[in-house]
Each structure stands twice: as C-alpha cells, then as structure tokens.
N, C-alpha and C positions, 0 to 999 in steps of 0.2 A: 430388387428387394421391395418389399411391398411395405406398406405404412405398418401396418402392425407389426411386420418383422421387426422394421426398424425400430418400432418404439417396446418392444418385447427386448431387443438388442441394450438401448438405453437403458433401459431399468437392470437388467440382468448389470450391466457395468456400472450404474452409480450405488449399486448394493454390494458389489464387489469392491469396490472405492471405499465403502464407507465400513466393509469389515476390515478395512486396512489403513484405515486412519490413523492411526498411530504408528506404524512401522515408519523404520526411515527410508530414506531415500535409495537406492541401489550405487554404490561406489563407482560402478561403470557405466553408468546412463548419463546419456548425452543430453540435456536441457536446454538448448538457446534457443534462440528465433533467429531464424536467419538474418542477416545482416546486421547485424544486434551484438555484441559483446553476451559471453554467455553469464548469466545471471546467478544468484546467490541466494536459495531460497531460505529464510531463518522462521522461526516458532517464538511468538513471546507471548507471555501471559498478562493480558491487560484485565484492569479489575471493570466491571460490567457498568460501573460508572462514567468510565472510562473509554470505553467503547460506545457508549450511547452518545458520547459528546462526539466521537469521530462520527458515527453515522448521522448526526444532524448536519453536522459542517459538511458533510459530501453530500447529502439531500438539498444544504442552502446552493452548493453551488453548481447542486444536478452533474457530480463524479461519481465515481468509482470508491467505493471507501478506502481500497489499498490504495490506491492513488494518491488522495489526501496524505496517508499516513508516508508513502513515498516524499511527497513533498514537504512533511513536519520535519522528516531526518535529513532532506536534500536542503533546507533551509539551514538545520541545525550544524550541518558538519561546514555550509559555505560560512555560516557566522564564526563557527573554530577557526575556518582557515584564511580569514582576513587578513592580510598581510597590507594594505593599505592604508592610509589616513581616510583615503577619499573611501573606502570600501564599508571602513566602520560609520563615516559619517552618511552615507547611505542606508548603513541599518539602522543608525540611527535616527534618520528622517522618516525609515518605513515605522519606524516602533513610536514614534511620537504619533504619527497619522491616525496609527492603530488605538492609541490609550487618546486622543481626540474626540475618535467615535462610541469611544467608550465611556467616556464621563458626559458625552453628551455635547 
C-alpha cells in the first residue's frame, strides 16, 4: 500500500469515527489488550473549567490526560478503601506534603 493509500485509508476512518461518535459501543465486541484485564470504558461530562485544569496537570507532568484522570479516581477509590491506621496515616502525610507546597 503506497503512502497516499494509506493516508486516503486514515482519513476515510477518522471521518467514519467521527460520524459515529455518539453511538454506543456494540454489546458483542471484544475490547482488551492482551494480557490486560479487559476494561470499562465510561463517558462523563466535565465542565470546560474543568478540563483545562486536567490538561495543565498532564502537560506539568508530560502524561497522557486520561492517564491523570485514571490516576485522580485510582487515588480516590484507594483513599475509600483504607482499611488501615497506617494507610490513612499515609494519606495523611501525602495530603499535608501537598497543602505545604501550597501555602508556600
């Protein structure tokens, strides 16, 4: 396939992608990655405020914005499910750290 095919190929499918942006997902399509647990993909409506502050935070730490946003609720759900003394006094040392560099 020659370079133009291919990139005629490209566009022809991220225009087909993007007239089906909204439909859902197919009931019987298989999504993993190999060796991987297969995943859950979900839709949320963040307000555009909101979103500006995720993409600076993954621009400060040169990620992936989903990434970040992976990591705000992989934080969130470990701080739920603390079962610890030592676990909470952990988040508790990371969360003073944090409001340290923040007041300066």
């Amino acid at each position: 396939m020659s370079e133009t095919e291919l990139q005629k190929l490209i566009r022809e499918e991220v225009e087909a992608s993007e007239q089906h942006i909204d439909d859902a997902a197919p009931e019987d399509g298989n999504y993993s990655r190999p060796g991987r647990e297969a995943a859950k993909v979900y839709s949320v409506r963040l307000a555009p405020d909101m979103v500006a502050e995720l993409e600076r935070v993954a621009a400060d730490i040169d990620a992936p914005t989903s990434a970040v946003i992976r990591g705000f609720i992989a934080d969130g759900l470990a701080a739920r499910s603390s079962r610890t003394i030592g676990d909470v006094v952990r988040k508790l040392d990371a969360d003073l750290r944090t409001l340290k560099t923040l007041v300066g």
